[in-house]
N, C-alpha and C positions, 0 to 999 in steps of 0.2 A: 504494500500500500504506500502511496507516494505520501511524501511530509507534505501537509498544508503550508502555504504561505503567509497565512492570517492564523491568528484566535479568536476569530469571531463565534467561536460555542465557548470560549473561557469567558466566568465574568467574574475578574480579577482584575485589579486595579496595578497589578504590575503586570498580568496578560495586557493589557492596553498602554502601559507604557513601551513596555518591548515592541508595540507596531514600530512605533515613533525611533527609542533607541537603540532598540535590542540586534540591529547588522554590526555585524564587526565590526567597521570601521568606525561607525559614527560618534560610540562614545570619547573615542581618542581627538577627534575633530570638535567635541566638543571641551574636552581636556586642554587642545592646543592653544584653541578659544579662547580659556579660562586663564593659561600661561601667557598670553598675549600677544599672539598668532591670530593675523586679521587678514593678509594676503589670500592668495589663490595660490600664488607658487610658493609661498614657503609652507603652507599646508601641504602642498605636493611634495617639496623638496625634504620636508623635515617626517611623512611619515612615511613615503616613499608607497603611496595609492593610487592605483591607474586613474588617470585624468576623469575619465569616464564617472568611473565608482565617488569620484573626492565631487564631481557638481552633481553629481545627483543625492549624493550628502548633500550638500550644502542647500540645494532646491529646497530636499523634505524638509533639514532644519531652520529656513528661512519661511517655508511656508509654515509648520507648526509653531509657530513665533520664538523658537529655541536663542535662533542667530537673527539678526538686521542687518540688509546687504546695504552696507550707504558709500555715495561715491567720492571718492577721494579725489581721481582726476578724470578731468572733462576730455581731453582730448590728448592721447587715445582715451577712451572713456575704459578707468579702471573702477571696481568697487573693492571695498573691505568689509569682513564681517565682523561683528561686536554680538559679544555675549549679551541677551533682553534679562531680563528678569528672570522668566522660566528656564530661561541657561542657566545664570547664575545659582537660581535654585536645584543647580545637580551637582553643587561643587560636595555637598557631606555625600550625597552618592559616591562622587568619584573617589573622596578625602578616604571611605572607608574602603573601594573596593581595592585601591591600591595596598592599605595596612594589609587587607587578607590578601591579595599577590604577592606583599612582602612579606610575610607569617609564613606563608606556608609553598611559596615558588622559589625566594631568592633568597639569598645568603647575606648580601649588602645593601645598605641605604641609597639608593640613586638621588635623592632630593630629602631636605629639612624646610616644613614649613614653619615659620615662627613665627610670635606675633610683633608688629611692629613698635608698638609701646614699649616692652622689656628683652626683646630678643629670645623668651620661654619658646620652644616647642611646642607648637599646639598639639592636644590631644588627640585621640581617635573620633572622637564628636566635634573637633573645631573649638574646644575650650581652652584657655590658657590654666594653666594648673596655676602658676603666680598671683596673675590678677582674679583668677574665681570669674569667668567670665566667657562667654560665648564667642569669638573673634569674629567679626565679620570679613569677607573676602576678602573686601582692599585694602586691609588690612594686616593682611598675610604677605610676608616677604618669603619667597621662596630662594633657595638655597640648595648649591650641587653638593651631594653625599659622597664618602669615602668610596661607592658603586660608579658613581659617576664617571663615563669616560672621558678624561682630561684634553684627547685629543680630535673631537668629530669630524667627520669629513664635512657636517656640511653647517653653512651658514649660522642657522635656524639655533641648531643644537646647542654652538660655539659660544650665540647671545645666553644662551639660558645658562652656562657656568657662571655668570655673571648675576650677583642676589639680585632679585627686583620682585616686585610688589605684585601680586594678582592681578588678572583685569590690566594691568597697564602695559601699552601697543609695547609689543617685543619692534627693536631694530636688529634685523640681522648683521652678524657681522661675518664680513669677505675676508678669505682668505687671507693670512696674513704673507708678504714677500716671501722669498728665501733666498 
C-alpha cells in the first residue's frame, strides 16, 4: 500500500503541523531563517538543497505566513525572506529538537545559545537559569561550539562562527585570500 501524502484522516494538531513543516528540508530553512539567512542563494549555498526543492520551501513557507518574501532590490529585482511571527514561534521547536539531536546523535556542541543580558546558556525551554526568566529570540546570541567546524567551505557557514544575535540579517563572508 503506497504512503499517503497528507493526514487528512489524523486529527492531531501536530498531524497538521507536519503538512506545513514536517518535509525534510523545511525545518532547517526555517532554522537558517531564525540564524539570519534571508537570501535565496545562501539558503542554497549554506544547506546545499536542489534549487527546485529550496523555492518550493520557501513558496509553502511564504504562503502559510511562516516567512515574508520583501524586496531588497529593485533592479535586478531580488527578495529576502524574514522570519513572521508564526516563524519565530518554532524557535522552542527547533531550541528543543536540536538538544534531543545532540543527546542522543552527537558527541559535541556545534553552537551555544546564550542570553544577551548575562552571557548564561539558555536552557532546554529558552530560560536563563541566572536571571529566572524566559529569553526571548532576539535576545539570544548565538555562538560556534567546540563541534563547530572552524574551517567551512562556504560563505554562509564562515559568518555564523562569528556570535551574533537571532533574527538579525547574517552577512556572509567571502572567502578569505591566500
Amino acid at each position: 500500500m503506497a504512503l499517503g501524502k497528507d493526514y487528512a484522516t489524523q486529527e492531531c494538531s501536530i498531524a497538521r503541523a507536519l503538512e506545513i513543516v514536517g518535509e525534510r528540508w523545511t525545518l532547517l530553512v526555517v532554522r537558517d531563517a531564525l540564524y539570519g539567512v534571508r537570501r535565496y542563494n545562501d539558503f542554497l549555498v549554506h544547506l546545499g538543497i536542489p534549487r527546485a526543492v529550496l523555492a518550493a520551501r520557501l513558496q509553502t513557507l511564504t504562503g502559510e505566513g511562516i516567512l515574508e518574501k520583501r524586496r531588497y532590490q529593485q533592479s535586478p529585482p531580488r527578495d529576502e525572506y524574514v522570519p513572521t511571527e508564526r516563524g519565530i514561534a518554532l524557535w522552542p521547536t527547533l531550541r528543543s529538537l536540536g538538544l534531543w539531536g545532540r543527546e542522543h546523535f552527537t558527541e559535541t556542541q556545534l553552537r551555544y545559545f546564550r542570553h544577551v543580558d548575562c552571557g548564561t546558556e539558555i536552557g532546554p525551554y529558552g530560560e536563563c537559569p541566572a536571571c529566572r526568566t524566559v529569553v526571548p529570540i532576539e535576545d539570544v546570541v548565538m555562538e560556534p561550539g567546540p563541534g563547530a567546524d572552524r574551517d567551512p567551505a562556504d560563505p554562509v557557514s564562515r559568518a555564523l562562527l562569528r556570535p551574533k544575535r537571532l533574527l538579525e540579517p547574517l552577512e556572509p563572508l567571502e572567502a578569505e585570500p591566500t
